[in-house]
C-alpha positions in Angstrom: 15.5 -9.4 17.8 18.0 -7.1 16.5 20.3 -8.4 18.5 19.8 -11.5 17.5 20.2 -10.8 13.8 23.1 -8.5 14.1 24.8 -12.1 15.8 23.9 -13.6 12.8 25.4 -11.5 10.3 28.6 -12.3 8.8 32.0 -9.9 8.9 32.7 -7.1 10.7 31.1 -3.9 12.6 31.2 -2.5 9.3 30.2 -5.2 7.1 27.1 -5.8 9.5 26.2 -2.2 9.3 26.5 -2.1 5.4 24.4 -5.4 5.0 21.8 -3.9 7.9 21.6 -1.2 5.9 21.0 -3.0 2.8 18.2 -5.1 4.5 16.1 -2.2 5.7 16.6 -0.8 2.0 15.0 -3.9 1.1 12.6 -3.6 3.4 10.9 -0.3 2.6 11.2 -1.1 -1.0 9.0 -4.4 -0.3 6.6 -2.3 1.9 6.3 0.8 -0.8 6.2 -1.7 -4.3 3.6 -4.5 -2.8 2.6 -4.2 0.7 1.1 -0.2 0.4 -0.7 -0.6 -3.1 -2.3 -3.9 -1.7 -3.5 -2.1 1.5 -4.3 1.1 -0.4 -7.8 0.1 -1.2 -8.8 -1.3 1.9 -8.3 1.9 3.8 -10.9 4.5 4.5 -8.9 7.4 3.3 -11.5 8.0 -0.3 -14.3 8.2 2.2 -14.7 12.0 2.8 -18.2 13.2 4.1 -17.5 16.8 3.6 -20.8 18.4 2.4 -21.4 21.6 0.7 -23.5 23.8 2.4 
């Protein structure tokens, strides 16, 4: 796969590592701004059964 897309990328060794590095910006930005707070309620991590004894 990333073989595939680093074919596909225009320019040089450079360029492609500049724009590669630009996509997985994009990437972790898209994860951490919708992908996390959409997932973030349907995880268990609110359910602690630590009791008080």
């Amino acid at each position: 796969m990333y073989g595939w897309i680093w074919r596909h990328l225009p320019g040089n060794a450079w360029v492609k590592a500049l724009i590669s590095l630009a996509l997985a910006l994009l990437v972790v930005y898209v994860l951490f701004q919708y992908v996390f707070p959409w997932a973030e309620p349907l995880l268990p991590f609110n359910d602690v059964t630590v009791n008080d004894q």
